[in-house]
C-alpha positions in Angstrom: -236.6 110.5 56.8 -238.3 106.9 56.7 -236.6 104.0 58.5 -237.6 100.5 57.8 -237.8 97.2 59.8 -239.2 93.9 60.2 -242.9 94.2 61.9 -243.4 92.5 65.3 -240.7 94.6 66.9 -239.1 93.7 70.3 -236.3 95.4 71.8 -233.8 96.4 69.3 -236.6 97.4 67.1 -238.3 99.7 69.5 -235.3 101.0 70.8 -234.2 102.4 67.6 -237.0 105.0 67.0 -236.3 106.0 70.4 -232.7 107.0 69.7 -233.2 107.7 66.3 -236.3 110.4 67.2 -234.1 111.9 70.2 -230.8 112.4 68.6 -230.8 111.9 64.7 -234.4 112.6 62.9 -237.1 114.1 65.5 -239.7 113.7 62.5 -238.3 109.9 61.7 -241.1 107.9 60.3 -241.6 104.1 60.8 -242.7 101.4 58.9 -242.7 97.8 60.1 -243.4 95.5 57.3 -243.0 91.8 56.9 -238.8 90.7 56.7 -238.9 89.2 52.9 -240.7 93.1 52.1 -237.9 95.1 54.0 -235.8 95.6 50.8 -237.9 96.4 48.6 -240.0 98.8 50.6 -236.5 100.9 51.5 -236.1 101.4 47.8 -239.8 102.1 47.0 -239.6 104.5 50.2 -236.5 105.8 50.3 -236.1 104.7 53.5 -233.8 103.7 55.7 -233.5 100.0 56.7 -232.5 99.0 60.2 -232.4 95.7 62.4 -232.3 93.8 59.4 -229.5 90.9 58.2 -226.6 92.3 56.0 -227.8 96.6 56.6 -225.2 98.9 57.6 -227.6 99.7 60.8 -228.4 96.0 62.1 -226.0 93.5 63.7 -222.5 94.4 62.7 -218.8 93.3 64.3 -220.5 92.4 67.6 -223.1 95.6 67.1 -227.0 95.0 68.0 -228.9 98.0 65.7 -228.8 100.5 68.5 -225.0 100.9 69.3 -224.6 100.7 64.9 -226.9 103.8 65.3 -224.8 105.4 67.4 -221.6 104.5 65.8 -222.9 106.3 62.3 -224.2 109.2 63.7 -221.5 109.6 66.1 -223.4 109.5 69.4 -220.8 109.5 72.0 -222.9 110.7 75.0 -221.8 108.3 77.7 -225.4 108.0 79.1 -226.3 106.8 76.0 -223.4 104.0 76.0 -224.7 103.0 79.4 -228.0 102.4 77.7 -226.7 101.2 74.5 -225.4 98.3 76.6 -228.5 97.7 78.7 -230.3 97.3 75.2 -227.3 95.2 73.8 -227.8 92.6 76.5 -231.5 92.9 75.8 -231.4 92.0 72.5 -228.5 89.8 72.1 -229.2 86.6 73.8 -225.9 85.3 75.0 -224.7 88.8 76.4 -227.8 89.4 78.4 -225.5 88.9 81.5 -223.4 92.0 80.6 -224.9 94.5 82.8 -227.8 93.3 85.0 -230.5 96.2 84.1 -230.2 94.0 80.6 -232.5 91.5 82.2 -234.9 93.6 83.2 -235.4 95.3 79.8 -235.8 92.3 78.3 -238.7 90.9 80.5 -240.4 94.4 80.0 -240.0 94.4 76.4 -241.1 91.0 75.7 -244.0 92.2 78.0 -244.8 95.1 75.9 -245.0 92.7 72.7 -246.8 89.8 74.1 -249.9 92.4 75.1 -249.3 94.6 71.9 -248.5 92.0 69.3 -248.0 93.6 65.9 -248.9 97.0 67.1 -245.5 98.3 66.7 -246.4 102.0 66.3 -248.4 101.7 70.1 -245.5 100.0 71.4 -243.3 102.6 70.6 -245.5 105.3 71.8 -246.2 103.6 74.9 -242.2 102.5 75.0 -241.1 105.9 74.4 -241.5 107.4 78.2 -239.5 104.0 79.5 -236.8 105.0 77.2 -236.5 108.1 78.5 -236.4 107.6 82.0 -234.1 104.5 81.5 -232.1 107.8 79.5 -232.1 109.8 82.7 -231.6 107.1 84.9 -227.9 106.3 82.6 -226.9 109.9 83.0 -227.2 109.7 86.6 -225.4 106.6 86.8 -222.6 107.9 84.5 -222.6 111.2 86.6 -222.4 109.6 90.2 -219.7 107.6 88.5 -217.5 110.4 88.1 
């Protein structure tokens, strides 16, 4: 499948193709293309559009693009949830005080772009491995909280 997003991704918009090529679409393609072109690049694609005003997988009933990922393809792993809110306080400026790992993300994130700019394709591969151990560090959390 192809997803679609606005270019100069930050958190949300990095996070995504993380969860999206773990647990929906391992072959998920990405194109990042400038927010007035998302539209009509989804239809010309077929692809998916995400992270973008007034789509079923951007910033609905509270939802940043993550959790609405995970609420259409039913991911219910409660790792993931953890980490679903650590990127919802990320992303969503007045609920970065939710959990305090939020914070964090957000600095690195914004990090990631300022060096990277427009390289959204680098930042995700370079991104990818923080995901994951972010991932693994959830599970353990969730597990020691049992």
């Amino acid at each position: 499948m192809k997803w679609v997003t606005r270019k100069n991704a930050n958190v949300d918009r990095i996070a995504c193709p993380w969860l999206i090529r773990r647990f929906v679409d391992r072959d998920a393609e990405f194109l990042y293309v400038p927010m007035d072109e998302v539209a009509t690049v989804a239809e010309r694609e077929g692809a998916i559009p995400y992270d973008v005003q007034g789509v079923e997988l951007g910033h609905v009933d509270g939802r940043c693009s993550f959790e609405s990922i995970m609420v259409k393809y039913r991911l219910e792993d409660p790792g993931l949830e953890l980490l679903a809110r650590i990127v919802h306080g990320a992303d969503v400026a007045a609920d970065i005080v939710t959990v305090p790992e939020a914070a964090g993300l957000k600095a690195i994130a914004h990090g990631f772009a300022l060096v990277h700019g427009d390289a959204d394709h680098e930042k995700i591969r370079l991104e990818t491995p923080m995901y994951d151990a972010l991932y693994a560090w959830c599970q353990k959390q969730v597990a020691e909280a049992r």
